[in-house]
C-alpha positions in Angstrom: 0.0 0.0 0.0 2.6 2.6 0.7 4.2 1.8 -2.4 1.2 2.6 -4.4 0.5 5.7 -2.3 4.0 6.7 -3.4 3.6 5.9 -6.7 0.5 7.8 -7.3 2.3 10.9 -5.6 5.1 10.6 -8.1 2.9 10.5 -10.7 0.5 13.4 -9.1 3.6 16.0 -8.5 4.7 15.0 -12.2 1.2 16.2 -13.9 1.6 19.2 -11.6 5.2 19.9 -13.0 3.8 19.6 -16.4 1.0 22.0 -15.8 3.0 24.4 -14.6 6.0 23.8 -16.9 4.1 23.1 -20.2 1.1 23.6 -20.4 0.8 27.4 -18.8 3.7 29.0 -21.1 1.8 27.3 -24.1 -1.8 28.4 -23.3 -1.4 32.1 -22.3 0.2 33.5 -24.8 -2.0 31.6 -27.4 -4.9 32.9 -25.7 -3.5 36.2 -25.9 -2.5 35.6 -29.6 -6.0 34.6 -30.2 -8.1 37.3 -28.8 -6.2 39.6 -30.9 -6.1 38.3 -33.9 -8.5 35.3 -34.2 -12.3 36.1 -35.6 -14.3 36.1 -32.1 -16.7 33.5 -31.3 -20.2 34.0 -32.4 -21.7 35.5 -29.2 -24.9 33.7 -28.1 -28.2 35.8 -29.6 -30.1 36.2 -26.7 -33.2 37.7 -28.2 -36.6 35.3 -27.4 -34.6 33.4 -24.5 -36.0 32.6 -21.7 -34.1 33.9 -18.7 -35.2 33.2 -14.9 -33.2 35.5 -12.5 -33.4 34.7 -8.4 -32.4 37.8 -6.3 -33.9 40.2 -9.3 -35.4 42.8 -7.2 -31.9 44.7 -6.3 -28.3 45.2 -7.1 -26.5 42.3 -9.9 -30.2 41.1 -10.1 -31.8 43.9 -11.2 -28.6 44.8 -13.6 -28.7 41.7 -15.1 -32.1 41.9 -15.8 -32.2 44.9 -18.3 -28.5 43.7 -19.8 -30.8 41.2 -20.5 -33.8 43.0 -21.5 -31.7 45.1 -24.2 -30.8 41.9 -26.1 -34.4 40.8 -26.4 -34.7 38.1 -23.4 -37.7 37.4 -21.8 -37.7 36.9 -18.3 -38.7 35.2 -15.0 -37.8 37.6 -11.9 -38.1 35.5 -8.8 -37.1 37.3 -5.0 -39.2 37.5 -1.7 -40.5 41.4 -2.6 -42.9 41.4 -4.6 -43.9 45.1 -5.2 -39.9 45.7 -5.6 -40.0 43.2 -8.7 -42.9 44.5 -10.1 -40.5 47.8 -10.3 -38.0 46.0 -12.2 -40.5 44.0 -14.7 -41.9 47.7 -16.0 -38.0 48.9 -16.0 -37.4 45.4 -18.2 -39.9 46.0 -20.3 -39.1 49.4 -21.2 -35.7 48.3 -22.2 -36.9 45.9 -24.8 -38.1 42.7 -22.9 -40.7 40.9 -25.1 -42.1 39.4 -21.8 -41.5 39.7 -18.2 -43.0 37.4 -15.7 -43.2 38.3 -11.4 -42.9 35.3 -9.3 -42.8 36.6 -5.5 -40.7 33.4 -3.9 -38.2 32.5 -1.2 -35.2 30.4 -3.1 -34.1 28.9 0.4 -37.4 27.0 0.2 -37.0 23.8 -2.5 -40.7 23.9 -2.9 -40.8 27.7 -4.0 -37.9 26.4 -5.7 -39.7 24.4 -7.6 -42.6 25.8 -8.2 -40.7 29.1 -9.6 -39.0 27.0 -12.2 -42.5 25.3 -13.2 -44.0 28.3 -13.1 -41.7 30.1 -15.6 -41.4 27.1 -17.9 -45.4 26.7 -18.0 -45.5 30.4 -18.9 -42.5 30.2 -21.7 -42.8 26.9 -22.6 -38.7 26.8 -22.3 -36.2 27.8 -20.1 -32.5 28.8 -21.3 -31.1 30.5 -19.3 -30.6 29.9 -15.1 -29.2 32.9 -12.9 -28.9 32.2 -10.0 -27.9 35.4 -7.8 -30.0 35.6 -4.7 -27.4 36.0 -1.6 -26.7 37.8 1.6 -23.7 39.2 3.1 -22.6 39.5 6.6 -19.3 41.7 8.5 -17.9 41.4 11.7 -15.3 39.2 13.4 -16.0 35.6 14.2 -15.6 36.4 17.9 -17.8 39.0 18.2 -21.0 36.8 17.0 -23.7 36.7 19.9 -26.1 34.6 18.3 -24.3 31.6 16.5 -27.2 30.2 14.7 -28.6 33.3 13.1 -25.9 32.8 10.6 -27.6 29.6 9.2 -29.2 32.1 7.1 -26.3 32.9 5.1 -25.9 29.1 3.9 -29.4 28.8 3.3 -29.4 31.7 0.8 -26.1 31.6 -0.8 -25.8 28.1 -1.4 -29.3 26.3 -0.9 -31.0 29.2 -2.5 -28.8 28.7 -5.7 -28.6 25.0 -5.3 -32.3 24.3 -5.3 -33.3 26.7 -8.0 -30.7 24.3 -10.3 -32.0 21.3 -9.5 -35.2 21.8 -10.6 -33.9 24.1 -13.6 -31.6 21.6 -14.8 -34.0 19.2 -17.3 -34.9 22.1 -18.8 -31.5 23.8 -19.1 -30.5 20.4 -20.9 -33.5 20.4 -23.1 -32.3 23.8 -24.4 -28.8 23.1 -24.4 -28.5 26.3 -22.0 -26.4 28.1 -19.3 -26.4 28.3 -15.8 -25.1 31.5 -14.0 -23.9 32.0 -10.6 -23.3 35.1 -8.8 -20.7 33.5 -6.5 -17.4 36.5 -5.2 -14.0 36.5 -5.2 -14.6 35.9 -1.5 -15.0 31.6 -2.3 -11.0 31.9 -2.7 -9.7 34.8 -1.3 -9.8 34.7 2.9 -10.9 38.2 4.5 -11.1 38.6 7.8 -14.6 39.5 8.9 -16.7 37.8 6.4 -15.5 33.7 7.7 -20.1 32.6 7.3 -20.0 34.6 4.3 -16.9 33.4 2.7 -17.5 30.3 3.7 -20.2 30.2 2.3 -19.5 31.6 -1.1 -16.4 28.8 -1.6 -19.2 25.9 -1.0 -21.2 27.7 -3.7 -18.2 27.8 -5.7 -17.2 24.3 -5.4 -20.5 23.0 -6.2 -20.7 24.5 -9.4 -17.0 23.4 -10.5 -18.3 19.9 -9.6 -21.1 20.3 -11.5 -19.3 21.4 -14.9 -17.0 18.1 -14.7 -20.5 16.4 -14.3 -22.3 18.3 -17.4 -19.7 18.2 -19.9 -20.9 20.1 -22.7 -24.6 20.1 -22.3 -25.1 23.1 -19.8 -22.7 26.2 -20.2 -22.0 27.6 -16.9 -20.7 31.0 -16.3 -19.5 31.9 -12.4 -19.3 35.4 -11.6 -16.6 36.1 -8.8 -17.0 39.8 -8.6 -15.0 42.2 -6.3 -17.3 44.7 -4.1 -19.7 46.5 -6.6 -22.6 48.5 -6.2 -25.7 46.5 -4.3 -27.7 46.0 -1.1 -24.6 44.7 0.4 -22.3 47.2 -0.4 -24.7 49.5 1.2 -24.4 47.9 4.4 -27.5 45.4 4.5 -26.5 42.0 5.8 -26.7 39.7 9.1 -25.3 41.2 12.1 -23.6 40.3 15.1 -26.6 39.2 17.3 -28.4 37.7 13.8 -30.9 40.1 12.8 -30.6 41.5 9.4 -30.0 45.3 9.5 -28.0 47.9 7.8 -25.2 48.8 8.7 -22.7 51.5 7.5 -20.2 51.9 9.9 -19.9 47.4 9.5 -19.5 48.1 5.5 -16.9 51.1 6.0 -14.8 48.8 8.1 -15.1 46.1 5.7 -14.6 47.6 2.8 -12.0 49.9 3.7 -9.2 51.2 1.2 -11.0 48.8 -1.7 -12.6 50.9 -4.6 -16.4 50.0 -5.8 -17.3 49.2 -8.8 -20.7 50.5 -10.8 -23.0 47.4 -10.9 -23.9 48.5 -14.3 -20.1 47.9 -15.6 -20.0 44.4 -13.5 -23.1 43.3 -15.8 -22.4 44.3 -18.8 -19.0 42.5 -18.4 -20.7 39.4 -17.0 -23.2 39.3 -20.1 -20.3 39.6 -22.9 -18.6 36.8 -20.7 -21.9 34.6 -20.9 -22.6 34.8 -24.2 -18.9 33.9 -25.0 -19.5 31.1 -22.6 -16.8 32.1 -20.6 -16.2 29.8 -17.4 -15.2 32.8 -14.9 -15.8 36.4 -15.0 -13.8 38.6 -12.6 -14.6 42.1 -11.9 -13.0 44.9 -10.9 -10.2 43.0 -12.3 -8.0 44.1 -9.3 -9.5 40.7 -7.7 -7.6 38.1 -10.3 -4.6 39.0 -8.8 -5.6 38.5 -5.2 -7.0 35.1 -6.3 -3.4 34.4 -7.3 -2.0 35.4 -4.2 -4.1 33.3 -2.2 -3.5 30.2 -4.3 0.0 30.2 -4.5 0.6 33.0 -1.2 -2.0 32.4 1.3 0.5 33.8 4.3 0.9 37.2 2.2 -3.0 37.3 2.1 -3.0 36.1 5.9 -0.8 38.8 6.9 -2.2 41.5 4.6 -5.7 40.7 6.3 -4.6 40.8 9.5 -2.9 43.8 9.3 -5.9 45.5 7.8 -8.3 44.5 10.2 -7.1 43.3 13.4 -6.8 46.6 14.8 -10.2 46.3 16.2 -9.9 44.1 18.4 -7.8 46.9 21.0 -11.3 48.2 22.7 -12.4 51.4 21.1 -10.1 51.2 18.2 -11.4 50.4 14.6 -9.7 48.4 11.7 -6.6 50.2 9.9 -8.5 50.0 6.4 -11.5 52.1 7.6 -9.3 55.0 9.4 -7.2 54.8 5.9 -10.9 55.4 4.5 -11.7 58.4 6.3 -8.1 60.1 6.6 -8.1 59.7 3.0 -11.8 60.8 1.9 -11.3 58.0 -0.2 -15.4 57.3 0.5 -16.5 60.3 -1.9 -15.3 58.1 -4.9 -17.8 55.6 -3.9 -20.8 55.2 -6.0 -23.3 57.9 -5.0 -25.7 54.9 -4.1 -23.6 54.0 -1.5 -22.9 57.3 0.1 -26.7 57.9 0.7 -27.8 54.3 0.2 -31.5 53.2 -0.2 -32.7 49.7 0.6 -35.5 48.9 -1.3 -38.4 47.1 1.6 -42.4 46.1 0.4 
């Protein structure tokens, strides 16, 4: 047994050697050599799709939905406010939806789940395109958490809440040869301090849907977004707090965001649509992200240290993390988005 243990190492630490040797220095410049010169793929035609979008009433959601909306989609708009989706199905259709259907549902339940998908399919008669975006953010130090289980919530949302949407989706995605798209972060590899239920949470999503392209193949396209901080409900300070309520909280975002620029949601979008229609597997934005995701693959003690630095400062009583007092000595927070400066959170 130990021999074949050893062997398979060998063999393991070889392919790795080759990867990084070979097969690296080969593919990146080809890619580059191809997007420059190479005719570009024929991008998917979206018009007359069918496009059911969970978390649609706010932030990526809502963006997504009239990127969509100007290439002719139709569209399914599932979230928990109803009134607030209603908003977005007139703004959809004045962009140039053909259709635009409201289903008021809570993605952490399977049976809205399903009955979302059903519902949209029975309406369109076809389903292309999956996006599943609903999620929840929360901010503050592990040891600081007074009310352990009211973080449950954030798996429930950001993974259950995309996982059970699929699972239903998925005949019909098949059917129609189409894509599934998750609004995952750069948070499912890269390690901050003060978001361990959220990043956690975010690398499970992650990993499920890596798993689920080796099991598809070629017959569902999937697309994982692993944006930065952008413009959204959570960049404006809504998430779980400390004791598990859900609240907003600016002074919990300020610390958590610190020295790290925003990007508009409407740039993020139309980004994430080109990279979908390509079929791209990833799409990173602000781009500043790839190379922290390369840092904490092959660096994770630079991250470590880096985060620490940045926000450990609060745990001396009184004191607040280095990131946010960089913030404010700065006035770096007047190149935030205006949203965010005096931010509205859109409630039935």
């Amino acid at each position: 047994m130990e021999l074949y243990l050893l062997l398979h190492s060998v063999v393991m630490h070889a392919i790795a050697a080759l990867v990084i040797l070979v097969y690296i220095p080969i593919c990146v410049p080809v890619r580059l050599l191809a997007r420059a010169f190479v005719k570009p793929r024929t991008k998917e035609d979206l018009r007359g799709k069918v496009v059911l979008i969970t978390g649609a009433s706010s932030g990526i959601g809502e963006e997504l939905a009239y990127q969509y909306a100007k290439e002719g989609a139709c569209l399914a708009l599932v979230a928990r406010r109803e009134q607030a989706l209603k908003s977005v199905a007139a703004a959809a259709l004045k962009r140039g939806a053909p259709d635009v259907l409201v289903f008021p549902a809570d993605v952490t339940d399977a049976e809205q789940s399903r009955r979302a998908v059903e519902e949209t399919v029975a309406h369109f008669g076809k389903l292309n395109h999956l996006v599943a975006n609903a999620g929840i953010w929360s901010s503050c130090s592990f040891d600081q958490v007074t009310n352990i289980t009211g973080f449950n919530k954030l798996m429930d949302v950001n993974f259950w809440g995309s996982v059970y949407p699929t699972y239903y989706a998925l005949p019909h995605l098949k059917a129609s040869r189409g894509k599934l798209v998750v609004s995952c972060s750069a948070a499912g590899t890269v390690a901050t301090s003060r978001m361990a239920f959220y990043n956690a949470s975010k690398a499970a999503q992650l990993r499920f849907y890596e798993t689920l392209r080796t099991e598809l193949g070629s017959e569902v396209g999937i697309t994982i977004l692993t944006a930065g901080y952008v413009e959204s409900e959570i960049t404006k300070g809504k998430g779980i707090q400390k004791g598990g309520e859900v609240a907003v909280n600016e002074e919990a975002r300020d610390a958590q965001i610190g020295v790290f620029p925003v990007g508009r949601v409407e740039t993020l979008c139309e980004r994430a649509l080109e990279g979908i229609r390509n079929g791209d597997w990833y799409v990173t934005w602000p781009s500043l992200y790839r190379p922290m995701q390369l840092i904490a693959c092959l660096a994770p003690e630079v991250l470590t240290w880096i985060s620490y630095a940045m926000y450990k400062q609060e745990a001396a009583k009184g004191s607040r993390p280095l990131g946010q007092r960089i913030l404010e000595a700065t006035g770096a927070k007047k190149l935030f988005p205006p949203s965010l400066l005096h931010p509205v959170v859109k409630t039935e």
